[in-house]
N, C-alpha and C positions, 0 to 999 in steps of 0.2 A: 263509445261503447255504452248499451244503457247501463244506468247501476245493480239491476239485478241480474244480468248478465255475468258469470263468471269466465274467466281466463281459463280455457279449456288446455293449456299446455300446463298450469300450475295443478294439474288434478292427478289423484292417485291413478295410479292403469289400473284394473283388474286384474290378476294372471287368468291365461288364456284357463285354466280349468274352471272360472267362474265364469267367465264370458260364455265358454258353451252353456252354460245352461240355459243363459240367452239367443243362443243361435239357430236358426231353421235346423233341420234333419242333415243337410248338406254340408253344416257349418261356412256357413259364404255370406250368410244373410244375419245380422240381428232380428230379432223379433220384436226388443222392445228399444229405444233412442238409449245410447251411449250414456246419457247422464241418468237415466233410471239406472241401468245397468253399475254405474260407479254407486248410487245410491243404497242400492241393495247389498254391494259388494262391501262400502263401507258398515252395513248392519250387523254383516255375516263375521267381516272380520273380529266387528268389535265384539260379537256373542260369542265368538269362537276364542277371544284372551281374556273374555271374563269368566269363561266355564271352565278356564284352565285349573285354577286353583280348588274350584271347586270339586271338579272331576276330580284330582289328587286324594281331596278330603275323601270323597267315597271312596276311593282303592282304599285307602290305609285303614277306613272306618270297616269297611264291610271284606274284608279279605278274598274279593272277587280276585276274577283277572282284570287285567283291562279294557280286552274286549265287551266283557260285561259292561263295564262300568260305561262304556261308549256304545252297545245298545241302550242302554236305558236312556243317554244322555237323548239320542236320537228319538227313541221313541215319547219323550217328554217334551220333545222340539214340536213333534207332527202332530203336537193336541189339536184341534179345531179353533184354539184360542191362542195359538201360535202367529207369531206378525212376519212367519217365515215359512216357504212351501215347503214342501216334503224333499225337492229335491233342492234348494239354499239347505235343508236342516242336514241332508250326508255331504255335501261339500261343508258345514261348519263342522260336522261330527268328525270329519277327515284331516281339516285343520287342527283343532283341540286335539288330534292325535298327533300331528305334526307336531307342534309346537309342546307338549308332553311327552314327547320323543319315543313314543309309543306305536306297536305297528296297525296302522291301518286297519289292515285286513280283518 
């Protein structure tokens, strides 16, 4: 095996809600190679437990709801100057809701 080569069985999976957004219209086909896909997937995950505490901070600073406070998160993801598309930014915004145990929706 070359040394740059990694062990494709020692890799994180995606969950299949991240994967589609890799996927053709059909969901049958990736669009982009399985190790970009875990790439982006490990980005997402890690921005989505580092906004956790922060997202907190603004609930309890600004006496929104949560859904507010998970608009803006989203709409501060989708700047131009964001290293994540618009649509990794509502699958991390969906996460950060998850793991904040807060609803979605």
């Amino acid at each position: 095996m070359p040394p740059n080569s990694m062990d494709e069985t020692n890799q994180i999976e995606p969950p299949p809600s991240f994967v589609a957004l890799f996927a053709s219209p059909s969901g049958h086909k990736l669009l982009e190679p399985m190790s970009t896909v875990r790439q982006r997937y490990e980005l997402c995950e890690d921005l989505a437990q580092a906004l956790t505490e922060q997202a907190s901070v603004h609930l309890f600073k600004s006496g929104g709801s949560e859904r507010e406070v998970l608009e803006k998160m989203e709409l501060a993801l989708t700047t131009q100057e964001s290293p994540i598309t618009a649509r990794e930014a509502k699958w991390v915004v969906t996460r950060l809701a998850e793991l904040s145990g807060w609803d979605p929706a």
